[in-house]
N, C-alpha and C positions, 0 to 999 in steps of 0.2 A: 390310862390313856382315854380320849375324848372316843365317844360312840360314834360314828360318820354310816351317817345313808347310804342307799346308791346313789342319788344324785348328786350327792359329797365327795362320793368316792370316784364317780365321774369326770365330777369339775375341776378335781386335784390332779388325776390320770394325767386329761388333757393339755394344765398347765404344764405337767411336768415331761410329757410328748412335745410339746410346744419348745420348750425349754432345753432340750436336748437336741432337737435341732439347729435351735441357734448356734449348741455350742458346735455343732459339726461345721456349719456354715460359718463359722469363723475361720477355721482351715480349710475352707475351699473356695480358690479365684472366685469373684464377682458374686458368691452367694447370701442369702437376705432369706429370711424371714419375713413377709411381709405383713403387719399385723393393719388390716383394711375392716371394714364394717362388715360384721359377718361370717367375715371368714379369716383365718388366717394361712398365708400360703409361703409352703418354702420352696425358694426359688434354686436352682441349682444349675448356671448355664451349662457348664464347664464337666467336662468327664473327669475322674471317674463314678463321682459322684451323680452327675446329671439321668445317670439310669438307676438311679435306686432311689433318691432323698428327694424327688419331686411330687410334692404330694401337699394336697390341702384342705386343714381341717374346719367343715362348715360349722355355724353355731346349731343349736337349736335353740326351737320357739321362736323362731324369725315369722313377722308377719309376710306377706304375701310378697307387697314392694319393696319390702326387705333381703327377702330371698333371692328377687330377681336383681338386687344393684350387688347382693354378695357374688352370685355367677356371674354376674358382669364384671366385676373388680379383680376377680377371681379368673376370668379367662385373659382380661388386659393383662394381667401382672405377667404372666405368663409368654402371651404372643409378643408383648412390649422385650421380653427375654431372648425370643426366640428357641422359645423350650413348646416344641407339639405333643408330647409325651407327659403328663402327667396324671394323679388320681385324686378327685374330686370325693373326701372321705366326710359321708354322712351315716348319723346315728338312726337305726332302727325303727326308732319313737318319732322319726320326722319323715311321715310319708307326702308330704307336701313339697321338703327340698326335692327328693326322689324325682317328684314328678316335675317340679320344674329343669331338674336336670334332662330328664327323660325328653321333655319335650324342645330343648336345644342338643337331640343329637345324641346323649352322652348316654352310654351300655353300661351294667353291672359288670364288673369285671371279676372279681375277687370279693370275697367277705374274710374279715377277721372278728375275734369276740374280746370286746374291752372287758379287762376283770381287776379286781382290786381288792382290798382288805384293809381294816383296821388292823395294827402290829399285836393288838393283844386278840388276835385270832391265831395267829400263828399255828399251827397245828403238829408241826415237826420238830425234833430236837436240832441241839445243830450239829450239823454233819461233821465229820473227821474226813476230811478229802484232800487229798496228795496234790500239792499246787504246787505251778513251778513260779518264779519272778517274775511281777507285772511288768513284762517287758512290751511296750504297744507295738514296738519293732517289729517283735515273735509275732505278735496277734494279728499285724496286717499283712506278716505273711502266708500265718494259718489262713486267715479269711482268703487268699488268692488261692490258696492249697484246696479248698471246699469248694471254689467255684465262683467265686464273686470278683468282678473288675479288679485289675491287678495298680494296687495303689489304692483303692477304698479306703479314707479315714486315715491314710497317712500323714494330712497335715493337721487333725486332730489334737489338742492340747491332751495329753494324758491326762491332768488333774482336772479336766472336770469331767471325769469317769472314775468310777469301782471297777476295775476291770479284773477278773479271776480267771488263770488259765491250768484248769486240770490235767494230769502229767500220770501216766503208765509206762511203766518200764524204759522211763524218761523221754519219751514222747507227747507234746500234747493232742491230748484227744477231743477235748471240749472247752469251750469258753463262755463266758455269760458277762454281761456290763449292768451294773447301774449309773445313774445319774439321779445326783439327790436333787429335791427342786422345792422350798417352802415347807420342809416336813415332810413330803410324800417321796418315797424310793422308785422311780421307773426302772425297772428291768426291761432289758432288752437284748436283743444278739443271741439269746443262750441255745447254743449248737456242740451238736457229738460229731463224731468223725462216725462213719457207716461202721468201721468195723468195730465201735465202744457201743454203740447204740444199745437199748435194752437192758441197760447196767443200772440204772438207777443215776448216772451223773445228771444229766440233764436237771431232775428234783433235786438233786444235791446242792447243784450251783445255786440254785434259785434261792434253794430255803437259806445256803452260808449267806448269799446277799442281805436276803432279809434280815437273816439275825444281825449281822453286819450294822444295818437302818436300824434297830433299834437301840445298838448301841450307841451310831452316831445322834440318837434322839430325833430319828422319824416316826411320825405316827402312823401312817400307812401306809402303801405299796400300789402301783399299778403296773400292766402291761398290757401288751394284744396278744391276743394266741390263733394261731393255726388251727382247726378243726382239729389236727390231729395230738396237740399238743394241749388242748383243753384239759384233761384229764390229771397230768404232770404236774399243771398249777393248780388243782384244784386238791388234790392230797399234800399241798404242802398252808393250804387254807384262802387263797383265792377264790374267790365269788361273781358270778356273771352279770357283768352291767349291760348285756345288748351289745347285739352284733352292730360293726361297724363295717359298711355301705361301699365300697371301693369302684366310682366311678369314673369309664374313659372318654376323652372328650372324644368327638367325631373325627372321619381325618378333615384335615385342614382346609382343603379344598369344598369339603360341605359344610362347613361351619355355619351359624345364623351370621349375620353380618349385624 
């Protein structure tokens, strides 16, 4: 397999975050992807999607006037929706979007850490983990089971996800999705029930994906992680491309005009 940077392993991530959205917003009423100069933004009017998949990702190395028509394309798309809730996501390395956000209003909310890998980094064998049938039925119900909008990703096309759901004493306890996208494997979703936690599933799922991508002839891998999840992906051979920026717009009523 080909050697990929981080700024490779970056620009494949994004495409493949990019891409994974579209396919959700295929199964959800009036939702788009909007790919605009600079930015790309997925629109989500409609619950129950509209509190979780509204988010958009800046480019970097935007010049200055550049930056300023991406957050302007970027808040149109939006209030044109009628969506005031969304996250304005810029990379670490771009302390110049930052501050143009900054100074229309918009607060650091959240950070997550982009991370990614070449497949011959791999570092784990593959795991032997007790799966039940990729039933996406079961899986939007687990996800309303955990906590999330009841309905989330139910009008979702199955096949354009990996989707693996791990099973105890015929219970599932964890699940994890890929989505292949030009070679590169996005991982996402990958969640324990509280009372599995601590068991090693969480690294399990991730690493069966992986090996999974390499069979299906992906050359890389990416995801975001949680602060607290960094770790999980990082013993199964994931590598840290920079934190990613999780900005809120202002409320509504103080917006720039």
């Amino acid at each position: 397999m080909a050697a990929f940077d981080a700024a490779e392993l970056y620009a494949r991530g994004a495409a493949t975050l990019l891409a994974s959205w579209e396919a959700i917003a295929r199964g959800a009423p009036g939702a788009a992807v909007l790919r605009l100069p600079g930015v790309a933004a997925a629109v989500f009017p409609h619950g129950p999607e509209r509190g979780v998949y509204n988010n958009a990702l800046l480019e970097r190395g935007l010049a200055p006037g550049e930056r300023a028509a991406a957050v302007e394309a970027m808040a149109g798309a939006y209030a044109a929706a009628g969506v005031d809730d969304y996250a304005a996501w810029v990379h670490e390395s771009d302390p110049g979007l930052g501050d143009e956000l900054a100074a229309r209003g918009f607060t650091l909310a959240e950070t997550t850490r982009a991370m990614g890998m070449s497949l011959d980094e791999l570092a784990v064998p593959r795991p032997d983990v007790e799966l039940a049938p990729a039933d996406w039925s079961a899986y939007v119900a687990y996800l309303h089971g955990v906590g999330v909008p009841e309905g989330l990703l139910a009008g979702v096309d199955p096949a354009a996800f990996h989707l693996l759901l791990a099973r105890r004493d015929g219970e599932t306890v964890a699940t994890a999705l890929a989505h292949h996208h030009a070679g590169d494997c996005g991982v996402f979703n990958v969640s324990t029930v509280a009372t599995a936690r601590r068991q090693g599933l969480g690294t399990a799922l991730t690493a069966r994906l992986v090996h999974d991508a390499v069979a299906r002839g992906c050359s890389t891998a990416s995801l975001q992680s949680t602060p607290m999840a960094e770790r999980l992906y990082a013993a199964v051979g994931f590598r840290d491309l920079g934190r990613i920026l999780e900005h809120a717009p202002p409320p509504s009523g103080s917006r720039r005009a």
